[in-house]
C-alpha positions as CSV (number, residue, x, y, z in Angstrom):
1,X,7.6,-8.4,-8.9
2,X,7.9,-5.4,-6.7
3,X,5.1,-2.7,-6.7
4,X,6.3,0.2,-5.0
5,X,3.2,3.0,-4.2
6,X,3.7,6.5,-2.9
7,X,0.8,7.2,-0.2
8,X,-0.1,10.1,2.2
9,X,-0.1,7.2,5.0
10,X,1.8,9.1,7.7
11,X,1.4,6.9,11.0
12,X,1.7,3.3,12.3
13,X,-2.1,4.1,13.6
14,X,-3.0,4.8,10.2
15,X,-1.2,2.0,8.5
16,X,-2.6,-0.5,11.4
17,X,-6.1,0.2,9.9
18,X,-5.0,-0.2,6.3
19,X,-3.7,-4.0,7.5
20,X,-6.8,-5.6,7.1
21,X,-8.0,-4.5,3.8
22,X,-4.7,-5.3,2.2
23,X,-4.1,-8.3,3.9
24,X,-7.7,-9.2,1.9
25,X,-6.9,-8.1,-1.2
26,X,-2.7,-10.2,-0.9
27,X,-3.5,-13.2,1.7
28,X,0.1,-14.6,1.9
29,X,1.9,-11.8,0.5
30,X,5.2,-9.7,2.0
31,X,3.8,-5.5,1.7
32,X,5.2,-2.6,4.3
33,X,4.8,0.3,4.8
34,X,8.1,2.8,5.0
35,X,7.3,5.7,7.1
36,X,10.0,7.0,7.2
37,X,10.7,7.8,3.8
38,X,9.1,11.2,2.8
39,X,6.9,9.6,0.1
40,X,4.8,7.2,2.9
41,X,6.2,4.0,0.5
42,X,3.9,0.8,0.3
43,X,5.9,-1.8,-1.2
44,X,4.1,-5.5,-2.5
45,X,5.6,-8.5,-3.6
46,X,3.3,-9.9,-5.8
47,X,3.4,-12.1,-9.1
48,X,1.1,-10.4,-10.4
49,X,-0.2,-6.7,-11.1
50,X,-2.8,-5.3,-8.8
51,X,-1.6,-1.5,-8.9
52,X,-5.0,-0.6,-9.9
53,X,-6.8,-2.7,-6.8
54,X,-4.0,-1.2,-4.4
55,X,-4.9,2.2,-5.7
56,X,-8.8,2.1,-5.4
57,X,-8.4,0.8,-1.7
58,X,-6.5,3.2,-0.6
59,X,-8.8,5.9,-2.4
60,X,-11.3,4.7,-0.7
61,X,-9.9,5.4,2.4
62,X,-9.2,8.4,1.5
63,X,-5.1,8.3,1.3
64,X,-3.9,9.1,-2.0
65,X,-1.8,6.4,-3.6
66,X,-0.1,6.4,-7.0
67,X,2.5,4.0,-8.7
68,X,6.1,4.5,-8.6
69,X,8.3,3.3,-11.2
């Protein structure tokens, strides 16, 4: 499945920091970040649903984050 996140991640700098933590939480997994796009997109392949986990990280860092459908 695609998840597909709206985020107030605006630069590579910030998105390089992100890496990590993600990378954590989806070892193995395809996920990008489209800057470009007004909405900041994070999109995850993943087979299974971790919207909720995505969400909280990002919180945490204090981006906002919310599912797109």
């Amino acid at each position: 499945m695609i998840l597909v996140f709206k985020t107030s991640v605006k630069t590579k700098l910030q998105a390089k920091k992100l890496k990590p933590h993600i990378d954590r939480i989806l070892p193995n997994r395809k996920w990008n970040f489209d800057l470009e796009d007004c909405d900041s997109i994070l999109r995850i392949e993943s087979e299974e649903n971790i919207s909720v986990m995505i969400i909280d990280l990002l919180n945490n860092h204090q981006y906002s984050c919310e599912e797109l459908e």
